[in-house]
N, C-alpha and C positions, 0 to 999 in steps of 0.2 A: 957726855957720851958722843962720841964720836960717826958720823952715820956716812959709810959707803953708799954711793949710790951707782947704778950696773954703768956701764960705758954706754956714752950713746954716740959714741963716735962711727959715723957713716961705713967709715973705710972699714973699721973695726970689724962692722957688721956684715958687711960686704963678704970681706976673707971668711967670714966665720961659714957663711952661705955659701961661697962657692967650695968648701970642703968637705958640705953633704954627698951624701951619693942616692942620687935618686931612685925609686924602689924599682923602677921599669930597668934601671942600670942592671940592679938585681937579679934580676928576671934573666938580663937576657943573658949576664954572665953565667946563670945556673943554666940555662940552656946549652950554650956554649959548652960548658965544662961536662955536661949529660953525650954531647956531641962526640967529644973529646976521649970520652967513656965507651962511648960504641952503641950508645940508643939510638935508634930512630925518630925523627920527625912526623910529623902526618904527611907532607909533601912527599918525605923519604921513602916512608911507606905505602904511599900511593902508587909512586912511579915506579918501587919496586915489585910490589903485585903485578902490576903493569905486562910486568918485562917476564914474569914466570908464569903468565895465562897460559895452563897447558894446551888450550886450544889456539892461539897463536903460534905454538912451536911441533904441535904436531901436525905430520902432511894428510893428506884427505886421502880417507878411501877411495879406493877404486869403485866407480858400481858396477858390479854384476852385469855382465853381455846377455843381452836377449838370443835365444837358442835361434837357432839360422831354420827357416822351413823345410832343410835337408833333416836336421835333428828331432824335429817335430814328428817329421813324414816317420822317422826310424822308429821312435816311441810309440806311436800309434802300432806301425806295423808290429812291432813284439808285443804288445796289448794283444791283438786280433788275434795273434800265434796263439798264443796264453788261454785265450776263449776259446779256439779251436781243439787245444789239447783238451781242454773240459770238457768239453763237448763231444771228442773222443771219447771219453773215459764213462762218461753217463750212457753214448750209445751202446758201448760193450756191456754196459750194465743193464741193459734191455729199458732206460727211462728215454724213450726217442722223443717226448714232449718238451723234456729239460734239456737233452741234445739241441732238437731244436734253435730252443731260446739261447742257446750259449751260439750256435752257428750263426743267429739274426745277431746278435752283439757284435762279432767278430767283422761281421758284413759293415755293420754300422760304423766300425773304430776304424778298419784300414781305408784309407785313401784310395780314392779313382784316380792311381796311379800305376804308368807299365809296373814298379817294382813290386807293387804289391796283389797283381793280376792272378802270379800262382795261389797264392791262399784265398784269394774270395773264389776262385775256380774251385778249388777242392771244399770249400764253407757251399757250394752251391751244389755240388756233386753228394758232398755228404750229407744237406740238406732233403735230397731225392732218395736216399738212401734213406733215410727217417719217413718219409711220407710212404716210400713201398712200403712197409715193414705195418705202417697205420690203415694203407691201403686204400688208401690216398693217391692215386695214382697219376691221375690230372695233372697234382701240383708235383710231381714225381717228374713228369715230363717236362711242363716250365722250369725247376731249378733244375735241370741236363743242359736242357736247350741254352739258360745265361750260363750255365758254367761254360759249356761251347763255343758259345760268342768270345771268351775269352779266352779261352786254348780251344784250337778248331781239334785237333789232335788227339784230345783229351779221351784214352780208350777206356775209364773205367764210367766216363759218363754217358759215352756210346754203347758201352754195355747196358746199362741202366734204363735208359731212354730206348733202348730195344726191349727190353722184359716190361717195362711198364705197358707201352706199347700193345702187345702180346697178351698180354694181362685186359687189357679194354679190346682185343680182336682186332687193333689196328696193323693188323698185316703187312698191305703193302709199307707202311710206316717202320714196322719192323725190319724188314728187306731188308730198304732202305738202310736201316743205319747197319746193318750186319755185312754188308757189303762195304760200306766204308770201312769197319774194323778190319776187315779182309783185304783192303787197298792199302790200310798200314800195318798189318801183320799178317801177311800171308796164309803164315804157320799157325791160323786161328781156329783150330780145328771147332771147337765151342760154337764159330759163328757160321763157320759151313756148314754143319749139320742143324742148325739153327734156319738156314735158309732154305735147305731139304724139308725140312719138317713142315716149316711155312707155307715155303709155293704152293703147294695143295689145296692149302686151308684160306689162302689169297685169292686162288680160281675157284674153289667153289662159292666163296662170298661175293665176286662180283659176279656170276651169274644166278646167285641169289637177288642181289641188287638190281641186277635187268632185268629178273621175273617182275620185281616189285614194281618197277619203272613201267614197268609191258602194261600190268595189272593195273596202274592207273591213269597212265593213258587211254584203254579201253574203258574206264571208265568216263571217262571227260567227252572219249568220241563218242562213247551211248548213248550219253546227254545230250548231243548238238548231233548225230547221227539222226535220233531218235523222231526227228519232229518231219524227217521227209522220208521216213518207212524204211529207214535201212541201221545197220549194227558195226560194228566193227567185226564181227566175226565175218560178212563181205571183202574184209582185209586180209589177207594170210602174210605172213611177216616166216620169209627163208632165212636159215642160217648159212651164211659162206662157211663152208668146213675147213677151205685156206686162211683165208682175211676175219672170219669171225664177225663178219660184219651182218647186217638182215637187208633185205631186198622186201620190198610189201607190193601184192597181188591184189587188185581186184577181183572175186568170185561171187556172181549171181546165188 
């Protein structure tokens, strides 16, 4: 029997060895040939994520402009309008407490600025116009008098401020403003015959007020008269008929 034994020749072995293909060869020809194909790598697909970050290629918004204190001043001022009409609408409606509170709103929202001087003028005038009407008179006269301050001109709060006036017996106060209305409208017939009616009732009240004045003065002289035997009825107190003035007599 014959027995082969395998070669054990170096070189033999050699060739045989280098005609393997290593498994990583494998590997990387399957990659390759995947490449070749059209897949992606992880690298591939990294750096092409990368590149389609839609927030890399979209531009940034714009922010929003903060409104300029011209625009601010505007907004307010149509607010206060807004209050004012409602406040309108409840006075006609005979609720002058809710009136009121909508005219205090409107005061509060427009600016202490010239543009927006007519409306707190008219919110202060039609605020006096709710207090007559509660008969409240007092504060009738203070919301005239600010509306005033800010339109001097202002004739329906001179009217106002002369009937509240009128209303507490303040006369010469009345005149006063009735004569203004007559220095800007002439043709006021309401405040001339308004000042006819007065005069009278203005002289008779100050020299109601100088009886009362007289009246306690001679009291006070009684008092300090009194302790060296003499009165004020010793004094005679003249009226000037021209000047309206008094002249005082000594008489035994």
């Amino acid at each position: 029997m014959v027995v082969i034994e395998p070669c054990s020749d170096p070189d033999t072995t050699r060739n045989r060895t280098n005609t393997e293909i290593p498994e990583h060869s494998n590997a990387q020809t399957e990659e390759s040939s995947r490449e070749d194909d059209g897949f992606e790598t992880a690298s591939d697909g990294e750096s092409d994520g990368q590149d389609r970050n839609p927030d890399s290629s979209k531009p940034e918004e714009p922010t929003p402009e903060e409104p300029t204190a011209e625009q601010l001043q505007q907004k307010a001022l149509a607010q206060a309008n807004d209050a004012k009409a409602e406040g309108n609408k409840l006075f006609g409606a005979g609720q002058y407490e809710d009136a009121l509170s909508q005219y205090a709103i409107a005061l509060q929202i427009a600016p202490e600025v010239p543009s927006s001087s007519e409306v707190r003028s008219i919110c202060h005038a039609n605020s006096a116009a709710c207090f007559s009407k509660l008969g409240r008179y007092d504060d009738a006269i203070k919301e005239c008098t600010k509306a005033l301050e800010l339109n001097p001109t202002y004739m329906k709060a001179l009217v106002r401020r002369a009937e509240a006036h009128e209303k507490l017996e303040h006369f010469e106060e009345a005149i006063t403003d009735m004569k203004k209305i007559l220095e800007l409208d002439s043709s006021n017939v309401q405040a001339r015959r308004g000042i006819q009616r007065l005069e009278p009732l203005a002289a008779e009240k100050r020299e109601k007020m100088k009886e009362e004045m007289i009246g306690k003065l001679k009291e006070m002289g009684n008092s300090v008269l009194g302790r060296f035997g003499m009165s004020v009825d010793n004094f005679k107190a003249v009226k000037d008929p021209n000047t309206g003035s008094y002249s005082i007599s000594f008489q035994r």
